[in-house]
Every structure is written in structure tokens, then in C-alpha cells.
C-alpha positions in Angstrom: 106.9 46.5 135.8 103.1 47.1 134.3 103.0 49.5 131.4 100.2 50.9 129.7 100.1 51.6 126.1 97.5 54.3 124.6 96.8 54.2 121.3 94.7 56.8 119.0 92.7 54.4 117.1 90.2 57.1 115.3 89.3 60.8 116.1 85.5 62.0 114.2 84.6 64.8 112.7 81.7 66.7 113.5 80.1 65.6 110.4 80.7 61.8 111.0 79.3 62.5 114.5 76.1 64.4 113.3 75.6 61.8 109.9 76.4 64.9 107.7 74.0 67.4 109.4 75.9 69.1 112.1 74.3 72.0 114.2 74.8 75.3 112.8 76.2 77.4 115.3 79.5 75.5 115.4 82.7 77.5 114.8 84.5 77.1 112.1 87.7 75.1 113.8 85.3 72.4 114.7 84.8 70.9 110.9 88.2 68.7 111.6 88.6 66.0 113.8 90.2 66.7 117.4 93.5 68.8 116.6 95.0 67.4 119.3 95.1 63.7 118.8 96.1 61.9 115.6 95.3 58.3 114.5 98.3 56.5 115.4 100.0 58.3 117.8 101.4 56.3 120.9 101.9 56.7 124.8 103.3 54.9 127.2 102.5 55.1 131.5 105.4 53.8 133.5 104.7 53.3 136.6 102.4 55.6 136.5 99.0 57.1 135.7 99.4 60.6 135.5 98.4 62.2 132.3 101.5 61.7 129.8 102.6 64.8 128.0 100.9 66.3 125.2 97.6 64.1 125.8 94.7 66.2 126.4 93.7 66.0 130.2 89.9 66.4 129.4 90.1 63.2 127.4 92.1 61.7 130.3 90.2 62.0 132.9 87.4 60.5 130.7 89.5 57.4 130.5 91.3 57.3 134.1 89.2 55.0 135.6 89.9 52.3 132.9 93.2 52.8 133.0 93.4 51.9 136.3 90.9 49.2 136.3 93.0 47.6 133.3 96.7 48.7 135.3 95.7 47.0 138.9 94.2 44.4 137.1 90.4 44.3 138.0 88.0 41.1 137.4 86.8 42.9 134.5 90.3 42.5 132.9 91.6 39.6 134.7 91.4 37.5 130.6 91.9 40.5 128.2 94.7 42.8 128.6 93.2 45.6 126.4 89.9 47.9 125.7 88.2 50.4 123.6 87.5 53.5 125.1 86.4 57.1 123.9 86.5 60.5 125.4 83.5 62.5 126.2 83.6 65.2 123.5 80.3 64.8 121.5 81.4 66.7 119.0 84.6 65.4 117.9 85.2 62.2 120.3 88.5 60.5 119.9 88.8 56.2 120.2 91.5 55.0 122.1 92.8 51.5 122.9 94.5 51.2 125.8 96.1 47.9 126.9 98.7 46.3 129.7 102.3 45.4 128.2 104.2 43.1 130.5 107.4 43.1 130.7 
């Protein structure tokens, strides 16, 4: 069975993003990094890429098409199981690594 683990590597803030100048018409919620994923937190597909509870499904379908390039196994994977990828939120982007566990 392939499996694929996604890990939360690093979410930035606006301020990180923006080298300590960030626009001013932000509100006030967006001077932390992305409430909704945490550095360290795990999931696992099964058999499956459908979005895995409680992972954001913007963020996933930023990352779908690696996750199926790296689950069926494309040439670009074919001597590294795992990769760096980010979603698309400019403001507050969130670093995953995503990579194929064997059983």
C-alpha cells in the first residue's frame, strides 16, 4: 500500500513574508502565522488523495498535483521519495514536506 505523509515544516508570518514592512490595510488576525496549520503537525493519505480532515483545502489543492506526481510515482520522483512544497497564500504561506512511506 503507498502512503503519503504531510508534514508542516514552517508557517510565516506576514512580517517574515513582507521583511518587517507588511501592507497596512491588513486586518488585525493576519499578524500570526496561518491559524490553521502548526509546525509539526502530521497527516497521513491511505489510499487516497482526498483532502485529510482538518487540512485546509485551499492549501490542498495548491499541493494536489505533487501529491499525485510523488503517489503514482512520476520520473520526477522516480530517486527521491519526498519534496518541499508551499501553499499559495502570499501572506501567510505554509511549507509542507510531503513524502511516500512504503510499506
Amino acid at each position: 500500500m503507498t502512503r503519503i505523509k504531510i508534514s508542516v515544516v514552517k508557517g510565516f508570518t506576514v512580517e517574515e513574508v513582507f521583511q518587517g514592512e507588511p501592507p497596512d490595510h491588513l486586518p488585525d488576525d493576519f499578524t500570526s502565522p496561518c491559524p490553521i496549520h502548526l509546525e509539526g503537525q502530521e497527516f497521513i493519505l491511505d489510499n487516497s488523495l482526498g483532502c485529510p480532515a482538518g487540512f485546509c483545502s485551499w492549501a490542498y489543492a495548491d499541493i494536489q498535483k505533487d501529491l499525485v506526481d510523488l503517489y503514482f510515482g512520476s520520473d520526477y520522483y522516480s530517486e527521491r521519495k519526498v519534496n518541499w512544497v508551499t501553499c499559495t497564500d502570499g501572506l501567510r504561506p505554509v511549507v509542507f514536506r510531503i513524502e511516500k512511506v512504503e510499506n
